[in-house]
C-alpha positions, 0 to 999 in steps of 0.5 A: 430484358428491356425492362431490365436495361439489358440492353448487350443480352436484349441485342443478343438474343435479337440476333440469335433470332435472325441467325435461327431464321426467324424474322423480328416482329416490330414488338421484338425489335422495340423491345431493344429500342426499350432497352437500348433507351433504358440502358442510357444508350439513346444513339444505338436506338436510334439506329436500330429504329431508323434501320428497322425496315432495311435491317429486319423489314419490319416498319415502326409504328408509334410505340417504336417512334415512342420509345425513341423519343423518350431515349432522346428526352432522357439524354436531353437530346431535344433535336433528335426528338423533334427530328423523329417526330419528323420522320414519323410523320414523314412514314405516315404514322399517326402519333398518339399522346404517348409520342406526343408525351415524349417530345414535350418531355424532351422540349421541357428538359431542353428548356425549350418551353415555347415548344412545350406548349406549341406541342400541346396546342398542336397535339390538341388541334389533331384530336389527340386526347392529353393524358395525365402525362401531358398535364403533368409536363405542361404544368411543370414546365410552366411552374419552371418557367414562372419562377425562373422569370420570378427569380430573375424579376422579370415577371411576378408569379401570380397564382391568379394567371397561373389558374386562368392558364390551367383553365384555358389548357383543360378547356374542352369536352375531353379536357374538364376531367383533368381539372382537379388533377391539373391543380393538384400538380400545380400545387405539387410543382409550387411546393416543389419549387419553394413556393409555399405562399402560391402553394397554398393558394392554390390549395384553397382555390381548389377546396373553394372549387369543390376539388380535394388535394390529394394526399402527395399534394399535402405532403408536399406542402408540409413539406415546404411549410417545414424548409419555410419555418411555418410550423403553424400552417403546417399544424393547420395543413395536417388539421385539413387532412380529415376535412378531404378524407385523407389519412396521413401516411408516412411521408406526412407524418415525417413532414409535419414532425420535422416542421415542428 
């Protein structure tokens, strides 16, 4: 149910399961809180969690706090996340990246980008490891950001900061490891914004480095190449496929034919 958004079957069977006598697990009911998120309807999970132990006597634990959050990220309900993430604290219930993940998602589509990276350094002075999520919103939100600020002529995007930035965010034994992931998502968020120039410079720092794109960064920059009129990089992008052991699919062949 929950991963169908069923969520008025999930909360039925829910009931049958109180009315036969059987007591709710904290699994049983994050599974309607998934659902509930799932099914667009983030102010019922909101309840079910909050009344979790008065309702079922059953306290949430961070996937239950979790699942909430990302219901409030998905309906850019940023304040509500924050004020989970409040009482998760408050019920001694240590967050783990995956709570961590969420609230950043909903400060990033709240467009509160100071949040988004005071959470990071916050997440990162408690021992809590990032994972690929992590980088990937605090990339994309800082792309957002520079070309917003670009757009309006406040700043101009430098793909120098850009990769100081990156580098300061991945510093760290447990963090290093993230490096070519890190630029490949950067490369992905500037083709993604238009940012064809930027896009390939970041590409070539990383082959300089001795990191491979992977093959969706390629065909995002193919696809950029294409919107730009810049058939012969994109010609020359294609040419590098081999070079990093890529074999083209789909996608890329379609980008480039169109580029053309």
């Amino acid at each position: 149910m929950a991963k169908g958004g069923q969520w008025q079957r999930a909360e039925g069977y829910l009931a049958q399961m109180v009315d036969s006598g059987l007591k709710p697990s904290v699994i049983s009911v994050t599974a309607l809180i998934e659902a509930l998120s799932k099914g667009g309807e983030w102010r019922r999970a909101e309840e079910v969690l909050l009344a979790m132990h008065a309702d079922h006597g059953v306290a949430p634990d961070t996937i239950s706090f979790s699942v909430a959050m990302a219901a409030m990220a998905r309906a850019r309900q940023w304040r509500r996340a924050e004020a989970l993430m409040g009482e998760m604290l408050k019920a001694g219930v240590r967050p783990d990246a995956r709570a961590y993940n969420a609230l950043m998602d909903a400060y990033a589509r709240g467009g509160q980008v100071d949040k988004v990276f005071e959470t990071f350094e916050h997440m990162k002075r408690r021992a809590c490891v990032p994972t690929k999520a992590t980088y990937t919103t605090v990339v994309e939100t800082f792309v957002a950001d520079s070309v917003a600020k670009t757009e309006e002529g406040a700043v101009e995007l430098d793909t120098n900061l850009a990769v100081e930035f990156l580098q300061d965010l991945t510093a760290g034994h447990h963090h290093k490891k993230y490096l070519p992931f890190v630029f490949n998502k950067l490369a992905q968020a500037l083709a993604r914004a238009g940012q064809w120039q930027h896009a390939e410079e970041t590409v070539e720092k990383m082959m300089a480095a001795g990191w491979r794109p992977t093959l969706p960064t390629f065909n995002m920059l193919l696809g950029v190449y294409g919107k730009a009129g810049q058939w012969e990089r994109a010609a020359d992008a294609f040419a590098l496929l081999e070079q990093c052991q890529l074999a083209p699919d789909e996608v890329t062949f379609n980008c480039v034919i169109d580029a053309m």
